[in-house]
C-alpha positions, 0 to 999 in steps of 0.5 A: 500500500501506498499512501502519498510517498509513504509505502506502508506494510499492513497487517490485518487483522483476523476476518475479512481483510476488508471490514474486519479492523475496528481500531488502527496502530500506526507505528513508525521505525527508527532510523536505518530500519524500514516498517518491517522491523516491528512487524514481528512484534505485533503478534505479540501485543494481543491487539489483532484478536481484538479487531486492530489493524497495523500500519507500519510505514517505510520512512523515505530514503534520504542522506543522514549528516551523522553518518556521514551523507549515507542514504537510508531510510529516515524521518528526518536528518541528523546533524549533530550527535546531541539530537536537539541541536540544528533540528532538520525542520523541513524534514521533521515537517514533512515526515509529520505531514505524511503521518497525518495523511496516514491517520486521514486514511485511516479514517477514510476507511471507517475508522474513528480517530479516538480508534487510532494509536500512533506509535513509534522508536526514536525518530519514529517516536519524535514524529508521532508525538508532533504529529498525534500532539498537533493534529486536529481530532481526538486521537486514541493514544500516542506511544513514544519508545526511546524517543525525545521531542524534536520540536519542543518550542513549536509544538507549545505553539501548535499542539491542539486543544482536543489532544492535550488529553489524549494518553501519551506513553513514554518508555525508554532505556536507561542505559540509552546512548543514543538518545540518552535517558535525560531526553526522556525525563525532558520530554515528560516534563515538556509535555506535562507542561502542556498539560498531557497525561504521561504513562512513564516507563524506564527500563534497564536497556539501551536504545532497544526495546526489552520484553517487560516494556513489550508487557507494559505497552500490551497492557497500555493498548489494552487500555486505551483501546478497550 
């Protein structure tokens, strides 16, 4: 499937292809992977048995400064190695753009915006919490892993009022070298500046994704889209 430039791997749920899905996860990658690296995950979740279906987009590839001008997939360029610095805004905005005509998709094919969860690691994660935070209906619940956010000062400005409520789940590894640990209490603090409900998780990992914190967003998913 194709949606605008994004290409995306989708994974129904059980039933009928066409009408079986009642609720929506889009969830993007980190940088240098492609959709197909949480594919293996999303069994283990629970959430297709209860009619969700993923969507797990292909960032475009693009040349990223922090590995020296190589081109792979990414959301956006990084130019130096502390991420909040020289923030690439044109391509955070466009990777933003992109995700909000994901959940306009989604919502074209029947499902309720309050139905729809994004999720996403590190770059993955700083676009879906400006893209969930500033669009313009209610979501279900953004799910942020190892993650910081790219656009602090803009998103103050531009966050929408009817997703200040929305459920935000933070987890993150505390020996994260990558995105160290402090981006995360950072972010915790901004977005509970702004008046947004934080589920904080910290685990003993680095820039990864453990099993207890595959527990905990099962049981995060189960909540908000009961």
């Amino acid at each position: 499937m194709t949606t605008d430039t994004l290409e995306c791997l989708i994974i129904e749920p059980p039933g009928d292809p066409a009408g079986a899905a009642t609720a929506t996860v889009i969830w993007l990658h980190g940088l240098g992977a492609d959709g197909h690296d949480f594919e293996p995950l999303v069994p283990e979740l629970g959430a297709l048995e209860r009619g969700v279906r993923f969507v797990l987009p292909h960032a475009l590839e693009r040349p990223v400064t922090i590995n020296g001008g190589y081109v792979m997939r990414a959301w956006y360029d990084i130019r130096r190695p502390d991420l909040r610095v020289e923030a690439d805004v044109e391509g955070i905005r466009a990777s933003v753009a992109a995700v909000a005509a994901l959940i306009d998709a989604e919502i074209a094919r029947g499902i309720a915006p309050e139905r729809i969860v994004l999720a996403g690691f590190s770059q993955g994660g700083a676009i879906v919490l400006h893209a969930g935070l500033t669009y313009p209906r209610r979501l279900g619940g953004i799910l942020a892993l190892s993650t910081y956010l790219a656009l602090p000062t803009e998103l103050a400005a531009e966050i929408a009022a009817v997703n200040r409520a929305t459920p935000v789940f933070i987890g993150h590894g505390s020996d994260d070298t990558i995105a160290p640990f402090a981006l995360a209490e950072e972010t915790r603090t901004q977005l509970q500046a702004l008046g947004c409900p934080i589920e904080f998780h910290a685990y003993r990992m680095p820039h990864s994704v453990c099993m207890e914190e595959v527990a905990d967003i099962r049981a995060w998913l189960s909540r908000v889209l009961m």
